[in-house]
Legacy VTK file of the C-alpha trace (Angstrom):
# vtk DataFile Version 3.0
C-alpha trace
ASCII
DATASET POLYDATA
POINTS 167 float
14.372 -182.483 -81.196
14.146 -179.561 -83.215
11.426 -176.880 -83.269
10.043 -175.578 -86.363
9.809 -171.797 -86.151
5.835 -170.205 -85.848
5.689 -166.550 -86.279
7.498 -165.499 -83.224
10.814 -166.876 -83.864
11.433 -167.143 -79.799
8.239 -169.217 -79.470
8.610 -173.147 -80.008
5.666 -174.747 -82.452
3.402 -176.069 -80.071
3.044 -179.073 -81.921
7.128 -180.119 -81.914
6.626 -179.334 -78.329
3.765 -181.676 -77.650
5.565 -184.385 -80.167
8.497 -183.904 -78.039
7.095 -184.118 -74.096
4.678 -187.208 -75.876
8.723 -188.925 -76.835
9.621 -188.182 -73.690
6.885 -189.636 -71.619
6.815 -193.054 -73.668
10.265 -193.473 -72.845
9.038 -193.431 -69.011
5.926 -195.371 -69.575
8.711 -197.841 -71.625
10.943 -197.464 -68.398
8.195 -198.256 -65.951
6.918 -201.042 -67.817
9.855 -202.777 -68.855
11.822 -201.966 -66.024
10.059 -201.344 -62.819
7.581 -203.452 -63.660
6.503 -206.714 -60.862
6.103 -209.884 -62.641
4.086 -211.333 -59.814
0.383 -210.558 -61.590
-0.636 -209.589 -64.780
-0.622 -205.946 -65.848
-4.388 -206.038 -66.266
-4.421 -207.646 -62.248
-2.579 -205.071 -61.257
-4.814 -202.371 -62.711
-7.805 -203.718 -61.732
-6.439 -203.944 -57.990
-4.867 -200.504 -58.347
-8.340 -198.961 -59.641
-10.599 -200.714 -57.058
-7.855 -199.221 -54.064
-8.333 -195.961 -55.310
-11.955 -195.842 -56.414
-13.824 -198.111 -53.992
-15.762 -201.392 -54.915
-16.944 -201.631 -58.907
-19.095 -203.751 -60.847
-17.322 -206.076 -62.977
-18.826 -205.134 -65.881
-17.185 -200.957 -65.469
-14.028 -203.108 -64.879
-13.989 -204.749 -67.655
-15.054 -201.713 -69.939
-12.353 -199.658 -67.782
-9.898 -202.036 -68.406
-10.502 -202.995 -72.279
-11.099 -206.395 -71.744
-14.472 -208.504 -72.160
-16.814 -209.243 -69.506
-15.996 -212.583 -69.391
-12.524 -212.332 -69.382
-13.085 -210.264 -66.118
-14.826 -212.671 -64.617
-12.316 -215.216 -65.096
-10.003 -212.218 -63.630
-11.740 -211.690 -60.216
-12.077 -215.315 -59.756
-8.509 -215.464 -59.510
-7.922 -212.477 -57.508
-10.643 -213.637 -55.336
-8.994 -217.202 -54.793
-5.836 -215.608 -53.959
-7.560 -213.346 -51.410
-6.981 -209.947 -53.280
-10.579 -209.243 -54.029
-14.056 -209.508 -52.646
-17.642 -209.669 -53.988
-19.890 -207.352 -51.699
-23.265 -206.375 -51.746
-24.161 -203.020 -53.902
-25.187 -200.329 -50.166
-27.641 -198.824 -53.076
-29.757 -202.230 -54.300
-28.852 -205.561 -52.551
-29.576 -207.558 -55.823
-26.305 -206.084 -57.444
-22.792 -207.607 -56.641
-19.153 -205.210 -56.434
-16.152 -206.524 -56.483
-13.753 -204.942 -53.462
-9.893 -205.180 -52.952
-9.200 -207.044 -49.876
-6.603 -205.999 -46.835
-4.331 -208.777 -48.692
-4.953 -207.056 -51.823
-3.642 -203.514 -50.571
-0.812 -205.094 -49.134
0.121 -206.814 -52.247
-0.179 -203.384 -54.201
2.086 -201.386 -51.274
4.902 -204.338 -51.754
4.495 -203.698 -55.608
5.121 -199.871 -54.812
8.172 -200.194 -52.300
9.602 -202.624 -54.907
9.087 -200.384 -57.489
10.614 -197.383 -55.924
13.477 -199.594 -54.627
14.084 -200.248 -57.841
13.933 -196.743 -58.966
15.893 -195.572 -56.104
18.970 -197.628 -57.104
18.527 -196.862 -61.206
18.883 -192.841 -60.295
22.024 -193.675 -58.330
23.385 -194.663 -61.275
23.156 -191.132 -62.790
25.441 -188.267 -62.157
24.407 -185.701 -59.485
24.177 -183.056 -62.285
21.383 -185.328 -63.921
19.820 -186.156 -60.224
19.360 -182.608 -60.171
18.079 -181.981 -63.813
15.428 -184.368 -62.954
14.539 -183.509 -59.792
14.159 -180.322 -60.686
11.978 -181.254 -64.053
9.706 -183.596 -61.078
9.066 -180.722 -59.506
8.032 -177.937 -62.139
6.156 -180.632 -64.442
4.337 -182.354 -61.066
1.355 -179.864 -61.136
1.237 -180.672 -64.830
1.855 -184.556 -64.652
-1.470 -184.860 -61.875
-3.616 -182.266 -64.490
-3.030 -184.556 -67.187
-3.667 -187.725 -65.085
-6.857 -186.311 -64.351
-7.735 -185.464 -67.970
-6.937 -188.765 -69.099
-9.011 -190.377 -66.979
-11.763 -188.010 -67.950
-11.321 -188.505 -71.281
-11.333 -192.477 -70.808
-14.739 -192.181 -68.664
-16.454 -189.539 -70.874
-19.413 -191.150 -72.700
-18.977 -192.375 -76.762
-14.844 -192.350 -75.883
-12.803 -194.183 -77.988
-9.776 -193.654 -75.334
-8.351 -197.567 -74.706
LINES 1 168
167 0 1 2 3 4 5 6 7 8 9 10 11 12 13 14 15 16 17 18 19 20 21 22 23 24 25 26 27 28 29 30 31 32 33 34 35 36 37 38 39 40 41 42 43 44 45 46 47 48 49 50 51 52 53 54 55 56 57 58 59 60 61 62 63 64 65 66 67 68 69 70 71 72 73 74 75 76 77 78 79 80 81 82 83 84 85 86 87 88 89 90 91 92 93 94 95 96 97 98 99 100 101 102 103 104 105 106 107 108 109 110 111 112 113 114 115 116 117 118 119 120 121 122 123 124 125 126 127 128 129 130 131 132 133 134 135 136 137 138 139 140 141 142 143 144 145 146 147 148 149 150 151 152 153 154 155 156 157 158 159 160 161 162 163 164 165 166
């Protein structure tokens, strides 16, 4: 891509810039979706699990709001997961009348086989590059890593702030 000049002709337009790291990163999300991507569970199963392993027990309606999918739909969702042992309905700690939905020790194994696979996968695709381009991108992994994790976290921010409109 090419940079349209700002007033410092050394200095990139910052909005070529962000048009060009946004290419780049839908080509990964394209990669990791299309590519490195489990067919075992639905996408929306695997979030779910992946969100309750990282954040603790939910109620199912924040699931289904976190997730973009109706109530409903959810609960058809955890009854799955919960017949194949990946999930849990426990008592709320805070007021016994409410009911979370936790991943199970099944359910975290399932999620670390997803991961190895993945990264198996991954693994083997890289080896496929030249050791120059190994090198361009392992250097890229590490100068953009502090970045990658800051924009993570604002994204998931963003998604939780009240009146979003983030999907």
């Amino acid at each position: 891509m090419e940079y349209t000049q700002q007033s410092d002709p050394g200095e990139p337009d910052a909005p070529a810039v962000r048009e060009e790291v946004a290419e780049a990163l839908e080509q990964l999300a394209f990669l990791a979706i299309r590519h490195l991507t489990n067919r075992d569970i639905s996408f929306t199963a695997a979030s779910t699990l992946g969100r309750l392993n990282r954040e603790g027990p939910a109620r199912l309606t924040a699931l289904a709001s976190d997730e973009g999918v109706t109530q409903p739909s959810m609960t058809q969702l955890v009854q799955r997961l919960e017949r194949q042992g990946l999930v849990t309905r426990v008592a709320d700690p805070a007021d016994g009348r409410v009911v979370l939905v936790a991943v199970t020790d099944d359910g975290r194994a399932l999620l670390a086989a997803r991961r190895r696979s993945r990264t198996t996968q991954l693994t083997e695709l890289l080896a496929t590059l030249s050791p120059e381009d190994e090198e361009a991108l392992a250097t890229a992994v590490r100068a953009a890593g502090p970045a990658f994790q800051r924009l993570v976290e604002s994204a998931a921010r963003v998604r939780r702030s009240p009146g979003s409109t983030a999907s």
